[in-house]
N, C-alpha and C positions, 0 to 999 in steps of 0.2 A: 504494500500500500504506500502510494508518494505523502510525500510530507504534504504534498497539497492541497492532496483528501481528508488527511487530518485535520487540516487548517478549517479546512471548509466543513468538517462536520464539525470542530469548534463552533465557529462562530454560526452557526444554522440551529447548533442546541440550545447556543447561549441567547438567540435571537428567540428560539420558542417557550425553552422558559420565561425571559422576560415577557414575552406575550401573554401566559397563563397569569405570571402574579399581577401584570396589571390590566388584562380585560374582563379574566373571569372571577366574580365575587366568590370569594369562599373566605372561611374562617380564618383567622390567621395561622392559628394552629395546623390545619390543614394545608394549608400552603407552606410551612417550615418542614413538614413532614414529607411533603414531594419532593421539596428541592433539596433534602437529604438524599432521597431516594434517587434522581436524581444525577446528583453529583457522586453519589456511591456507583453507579452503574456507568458516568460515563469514565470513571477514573478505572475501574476493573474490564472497560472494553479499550481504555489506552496501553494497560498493561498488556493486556492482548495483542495489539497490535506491534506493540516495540519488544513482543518476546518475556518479559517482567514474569507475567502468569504463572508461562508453564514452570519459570526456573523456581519465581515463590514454589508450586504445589508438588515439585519433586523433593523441597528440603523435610526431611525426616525427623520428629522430635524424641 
């Protein structure tokens, strides 16, 4: 994947969350609880892509 896919699904995520917290009414709570969600899922599909993943879920405790 180019860096420039990256780049572009950056700012496309960053562009739709901001969409969501400020078109669609919801609780605030519920909106901290998305963009946790979120931000957790788009940080474990970058580790994906730059390799991170697999080497975290082969270390053994």
């Amino acid at each position: 994947m180019s860096l420039f896919t990256v780049l572009l699904v950056v700012i496309l995520a960053g562009f739709v969350l901001w969409l969501v917290n400020n078109m669609i009414p919801m609780d605030r709570k519920i909106k901290k609880i998305l963009n946790i969600v979120v931000v957790v899922a788009f940080i474990l599909w970058l580790m994906k892509v730059f390799g991170l993943f697999s080497y975290l879920m082969s270390i053994h405790v």
